[in-house]
N, C-alpha and C positions, 0 to 999 in steps of 0.2 A: 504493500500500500504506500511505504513511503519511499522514494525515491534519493540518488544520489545528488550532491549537491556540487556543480561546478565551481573552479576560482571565482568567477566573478558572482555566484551567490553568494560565498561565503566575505568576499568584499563588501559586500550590501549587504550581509547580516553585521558584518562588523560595524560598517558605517551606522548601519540603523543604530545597533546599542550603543552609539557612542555618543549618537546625539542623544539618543533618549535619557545618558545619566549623567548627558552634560548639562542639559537641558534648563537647569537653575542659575546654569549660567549663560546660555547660548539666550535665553530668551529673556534676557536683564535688560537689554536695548527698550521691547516694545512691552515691557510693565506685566512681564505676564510668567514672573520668579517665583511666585508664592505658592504654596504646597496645596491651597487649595483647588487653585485651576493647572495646576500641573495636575494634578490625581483626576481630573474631567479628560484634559489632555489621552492620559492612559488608559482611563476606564471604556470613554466612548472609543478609541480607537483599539482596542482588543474585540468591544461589540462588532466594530463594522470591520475588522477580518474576520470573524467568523462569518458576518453577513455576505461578505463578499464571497467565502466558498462556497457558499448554494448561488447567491444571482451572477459573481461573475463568472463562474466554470460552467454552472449548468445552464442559466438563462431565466431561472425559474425566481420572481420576483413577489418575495414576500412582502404583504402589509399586516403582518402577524410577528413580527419578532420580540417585542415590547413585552409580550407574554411570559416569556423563556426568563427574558428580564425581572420582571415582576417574581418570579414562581423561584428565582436564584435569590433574589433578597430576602422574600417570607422566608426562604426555607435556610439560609442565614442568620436570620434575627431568632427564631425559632432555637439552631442549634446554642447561639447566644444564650440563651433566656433558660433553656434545658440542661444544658453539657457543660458550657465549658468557652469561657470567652478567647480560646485562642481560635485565630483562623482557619486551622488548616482541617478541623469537622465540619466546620459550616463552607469551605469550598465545595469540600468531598459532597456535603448531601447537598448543597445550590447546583453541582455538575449532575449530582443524581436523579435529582427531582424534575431537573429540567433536560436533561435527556428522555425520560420518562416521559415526561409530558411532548417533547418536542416526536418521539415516537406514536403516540395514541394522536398527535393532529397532523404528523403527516402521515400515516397508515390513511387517513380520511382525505387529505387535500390533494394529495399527488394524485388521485384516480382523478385528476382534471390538470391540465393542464394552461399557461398565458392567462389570458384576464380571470378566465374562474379560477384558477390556482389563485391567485391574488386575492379574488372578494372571498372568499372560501377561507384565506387565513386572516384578513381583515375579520369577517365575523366570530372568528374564533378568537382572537382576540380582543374583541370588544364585549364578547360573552363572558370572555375570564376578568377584565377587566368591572363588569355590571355586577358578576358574582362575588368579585372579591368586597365589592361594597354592599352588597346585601346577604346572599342568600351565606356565603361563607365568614360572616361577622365573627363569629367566634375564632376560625385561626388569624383570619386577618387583621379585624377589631377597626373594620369598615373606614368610615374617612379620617378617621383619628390616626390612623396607621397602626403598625405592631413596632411598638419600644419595648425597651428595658428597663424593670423595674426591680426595687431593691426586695421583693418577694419571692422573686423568680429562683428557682431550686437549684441550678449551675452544678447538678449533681459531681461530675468530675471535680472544680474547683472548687466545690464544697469538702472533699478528701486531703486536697495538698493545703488550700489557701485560705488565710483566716481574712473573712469579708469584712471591707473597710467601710466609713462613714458612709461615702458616694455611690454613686452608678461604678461600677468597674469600667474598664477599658478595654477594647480587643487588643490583640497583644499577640506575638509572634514566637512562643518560647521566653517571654519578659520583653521583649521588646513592643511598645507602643504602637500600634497603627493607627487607630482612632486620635482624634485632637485636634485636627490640623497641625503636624508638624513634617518635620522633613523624614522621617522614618517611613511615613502612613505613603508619602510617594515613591521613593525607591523600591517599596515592597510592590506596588504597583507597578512601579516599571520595569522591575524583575517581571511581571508575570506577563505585560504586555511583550516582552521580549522573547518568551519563554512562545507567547503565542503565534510568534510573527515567524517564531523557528519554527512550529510544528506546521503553520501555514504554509510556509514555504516548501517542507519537505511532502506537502501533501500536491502543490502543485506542482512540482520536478518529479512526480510519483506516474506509475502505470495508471492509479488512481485517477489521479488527476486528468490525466490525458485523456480516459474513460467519459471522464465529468465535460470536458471538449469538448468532443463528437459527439453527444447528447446534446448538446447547446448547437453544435453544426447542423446536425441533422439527425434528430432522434428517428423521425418515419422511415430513414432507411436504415439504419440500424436495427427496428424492429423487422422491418421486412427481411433481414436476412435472420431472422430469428432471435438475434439477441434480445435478452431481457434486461431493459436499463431498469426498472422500478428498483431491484435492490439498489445501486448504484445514488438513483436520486433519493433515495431513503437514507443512507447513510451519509452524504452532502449534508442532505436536512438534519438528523437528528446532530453533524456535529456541531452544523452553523447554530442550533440550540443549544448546545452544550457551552460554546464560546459566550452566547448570549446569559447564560446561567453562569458563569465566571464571574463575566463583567458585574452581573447583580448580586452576585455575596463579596464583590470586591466596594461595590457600591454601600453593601450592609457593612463592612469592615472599617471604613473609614467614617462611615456614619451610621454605627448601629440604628436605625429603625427602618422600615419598608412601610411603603404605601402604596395605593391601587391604584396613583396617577402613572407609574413605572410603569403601568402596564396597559397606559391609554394609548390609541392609536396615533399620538402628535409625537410620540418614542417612537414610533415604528415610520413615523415620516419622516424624524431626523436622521435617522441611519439609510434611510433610501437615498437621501441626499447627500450626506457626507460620503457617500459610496459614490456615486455619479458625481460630486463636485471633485473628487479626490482619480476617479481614473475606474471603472468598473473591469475588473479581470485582472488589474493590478496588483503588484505585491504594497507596496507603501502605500499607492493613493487613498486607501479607505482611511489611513493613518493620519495622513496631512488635511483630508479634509472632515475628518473628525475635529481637530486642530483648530482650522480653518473656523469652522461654525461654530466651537466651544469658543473659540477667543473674542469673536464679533459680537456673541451672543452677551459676553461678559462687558465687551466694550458699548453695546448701546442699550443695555439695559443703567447704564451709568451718566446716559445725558439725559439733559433737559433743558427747557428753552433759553435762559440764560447762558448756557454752553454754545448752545446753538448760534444767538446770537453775538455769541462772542467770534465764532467761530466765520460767521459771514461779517464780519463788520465791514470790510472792503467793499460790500454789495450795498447797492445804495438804498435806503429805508423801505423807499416804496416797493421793491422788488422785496427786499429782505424779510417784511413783515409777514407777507403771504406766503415767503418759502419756506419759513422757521413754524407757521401755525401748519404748514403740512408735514412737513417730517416730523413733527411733536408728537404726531401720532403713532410713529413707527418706532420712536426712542423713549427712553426715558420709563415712565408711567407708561406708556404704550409700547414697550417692546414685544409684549406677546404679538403683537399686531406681525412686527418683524417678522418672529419666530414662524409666524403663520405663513408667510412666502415658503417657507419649505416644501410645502403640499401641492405647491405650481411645478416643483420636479417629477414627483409622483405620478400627475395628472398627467402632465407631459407625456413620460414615460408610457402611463399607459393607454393615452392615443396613438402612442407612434407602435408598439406593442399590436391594437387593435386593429390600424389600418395596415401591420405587416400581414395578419392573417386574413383581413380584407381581400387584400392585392393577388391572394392565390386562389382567391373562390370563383366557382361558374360564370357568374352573372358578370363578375368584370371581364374575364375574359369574351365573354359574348359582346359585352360592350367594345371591348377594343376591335372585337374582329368585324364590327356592324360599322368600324370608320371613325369613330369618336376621338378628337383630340384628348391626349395623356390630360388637359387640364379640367376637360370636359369628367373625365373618368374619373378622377379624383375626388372633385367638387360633389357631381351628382350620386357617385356609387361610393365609390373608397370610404372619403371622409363621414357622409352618414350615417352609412354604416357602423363605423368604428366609434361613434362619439353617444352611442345605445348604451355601451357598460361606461363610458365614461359618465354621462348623465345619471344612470343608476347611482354611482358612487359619489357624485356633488349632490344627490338627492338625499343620501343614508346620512352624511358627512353634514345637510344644515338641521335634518335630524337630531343626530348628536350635538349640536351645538345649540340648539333651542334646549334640550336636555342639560346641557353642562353648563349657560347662563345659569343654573341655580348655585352652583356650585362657586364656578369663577367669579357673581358678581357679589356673591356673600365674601371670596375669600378678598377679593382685591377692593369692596369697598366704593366697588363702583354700581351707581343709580341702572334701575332695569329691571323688568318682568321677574326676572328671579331672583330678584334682591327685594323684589316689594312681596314674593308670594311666603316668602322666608318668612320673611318680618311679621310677615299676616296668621303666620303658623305658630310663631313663637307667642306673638301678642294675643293667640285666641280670634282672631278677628277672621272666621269661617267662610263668612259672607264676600270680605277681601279677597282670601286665598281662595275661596274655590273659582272666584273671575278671573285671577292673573294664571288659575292652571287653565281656566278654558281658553284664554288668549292664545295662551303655549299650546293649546292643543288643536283649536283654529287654523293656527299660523303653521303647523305640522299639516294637517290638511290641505290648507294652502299650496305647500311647497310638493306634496305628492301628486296634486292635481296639473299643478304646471309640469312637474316629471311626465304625468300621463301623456299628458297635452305633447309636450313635444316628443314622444314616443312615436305622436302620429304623425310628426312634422317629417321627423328622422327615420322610422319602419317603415318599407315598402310593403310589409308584410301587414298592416294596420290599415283597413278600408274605415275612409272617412264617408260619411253619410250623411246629409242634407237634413 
């Protein structure tokens, strides 16, 4: 499975570890030395190699990985709270749990392939995601998260170590990981290193080359009989297993987990970081992990005063109106930012939809009937392929009418699900039961215009007088 590794791998494994534990120093120029966005640095770019060995070898594009995520930190803070606050129980059962799991959804997803492989692990993640907030409240302990508390049994640590005032610490053999300090990131970029070698050797592998030619051409590979299913099985369950890493490394440095880990806006930041970074790449998933963890850290930190400091050269009347629109995207409105992520995704899975477009009957009937390539495109291709993309802007304002309760109680900001909150807490019935019919209106709303343009877009949808 694993492959030899040539001089110049082994140059670029060395170069990789050198910057990654130079790193507190190499990245002192642009403000970004500190232990805590270094260990973002590591974590997310360990996520998106493993991500990269299922989409960039095989082709196969999860919007489900955030799950793996989530199910490596519960089952982290878990081994925490249970065993024994060194890390290396709570990796072992975060690589467990989420190999397990990342087994039982793709034994399920893989029997489809291209966009229903995607919605297929999109809903499966946002099913684990609903459950972890509700129906599984007891291990996860719903929006409040799973912490550590000074009651919890630590049975192992409870034999060698007499328990002090505080929370304890996760800890490496006595060495501190948790704190924010410089300890809690080397142990991190050990392991991201640790992971970029076994990536590597998976992609110089027979393996690997295997996981290729599925991504070249799986239909004729089946046709000569081969069976790729074990093949993309094992992709999947490992790019799970990296995803369950990265999440008890996530729990390690920050003992507690929550069931935003395992929201789908995770699983759209690693689709991006992967594609901003280089897809099929060995380092790219790494730099653009990087990339979006440091931008993410840099414009959540202005606001309009920066802003306008930052244009002063522009002259008022221009400046006013450029600094009231970027205010939106920085500062207090960075999620807004964060939310451009989802225009890679989408991207992707247009271009995705109109590859499989471009090989069906009807286009070909159309080209052979004389129709200009831009005629074909526009009328049949593009159509066609923007069916599951609509499905998914249609699930996705769903969700977001859903998580205005959430987002607008956390961040304080005025809205349907800040006033249905308030009406729930206050008693006030009459209140709250109008701002859910709003939200459920406005859901209606949005699934009828889905319909609607189902009929614009399906040739297969007779419209009727």
């Amino acid at each position: 499975m694993f492959g030899n590794l040539s001089r110049q791998d082994w140059i670029l494994f060395i170069g990789f570890s050198a910057v990654v534990l130079l790193a507190p120093i190499l990245f002192q120029p642009i403000g970004a030395a500190y232990p805590a966005i270094l260990q973002k640095f590591c974590i997310f770019g360990l996520f998106a190699i493993g991500f990269n060995i299922l989409f960039g070898l095989t082709g196969y594009l999860s919007f489900g990985h955030a799950a793996f995520l989530g199910v490596g930190s519960y089952a982290a803070v878990w081994s925490f709270k249970l065993f024994t606050m060194n890390v290396i129980p709570a990796m072992i059962l975060s690589v467990l749990f989420a190999g397990i799991f990342a087994l039982v959804i793709g034994f399920v997803s893989l029997r489809r392939s291209g966009i229903y492989f995607s919605i297929l692990t999109l809903a499966f993640a946002q099913m684990s995601y609903n459950m972890a907030y509700s129906v599984l409240t007891p291990l996860t302990n719903g929006e409040t998260g799973l912490q550590l508390s000074l009651k919890d049994p630590r049975m192992i640590d409870a034999m060698f170590i007499t328990p002090g005032a505080g929370l304890p610490r996760s800890n490496l053999f006595g060495m501190e990981v948790s704190g924010g300090g410089m300890p809690g990131f080397y142990f991190t970029a050990v392991m991201l290193i640790i992971g970029f070698y076994v990536s590597m050797r998976i992609f110089r592998s027979p393996f690997g080359l295997m996981l290729r030619a599925i991504k070249s051409n799986q239909n004729r590979m089946r046709y000569t009989g081969f069976n790729t299913r074990p093949y993309l099985m094992a992709a999947f369950v490992i790019s799970g297993i990296y995803a369950g890493l990265a999440g008890s490394l996530m729990a390690s440095v920050d003992p507690l987990a929550g069931a935003e880990r395992m929201q789908w806006t995770a699983s759209g930041e690693v689709v991006l970081m992967t594609i901003l970074g280089g897809v099929g790449t060995l380092i790219g998933p790494v730099i653009g992990a990087a990339v979006i963890k440091y931008f993410e850290n840099i414009f959540s930190a202005f606001n309009e005063s920066a802003l306008n400091s930052i244009f002063s050269f522009v002259p008022e009347t221009v400046r006013e109106p450029l600094v009231k629109l970027l205010s939106l995207f920085v500062g207090e409105g960075w999620s807004l930012t964060l939310g451009l992520v989802f225009i890679g995704p989408i991207a992707r899975m247009t271009r995705t939809a109109a590859l499989e477009v471009l090989s069906a009957d009807h286009v070909r009937t159309a080209r052979a009937k004389g129709l200009s390539e831009r005629a074909v495109v526009l009328r049949h291709v593009l159509r066609n392929a923007l069916i599951p993309v609509v499905t998914l802007i249609g699930l996705q304002a769903g969700y977001l009418l859903g998580g205005a309760v959430v987002t607008e109680t956390i961040y304080s900001w005025p809205g349907v699900g800040r006033l249905a909150v308030g009406a729930i807490l206050a008693s006030d019935f009459p209140l709250a039961q109008g701002a859910i019919l709003v939200l459920a209106l406005a859901f209606l709303v949005i699934n009828l215009i889905v319909d609607m343009l189902y009929a614009v877009l399906d040739p297969r949808v007779e419209k009727h007088g």
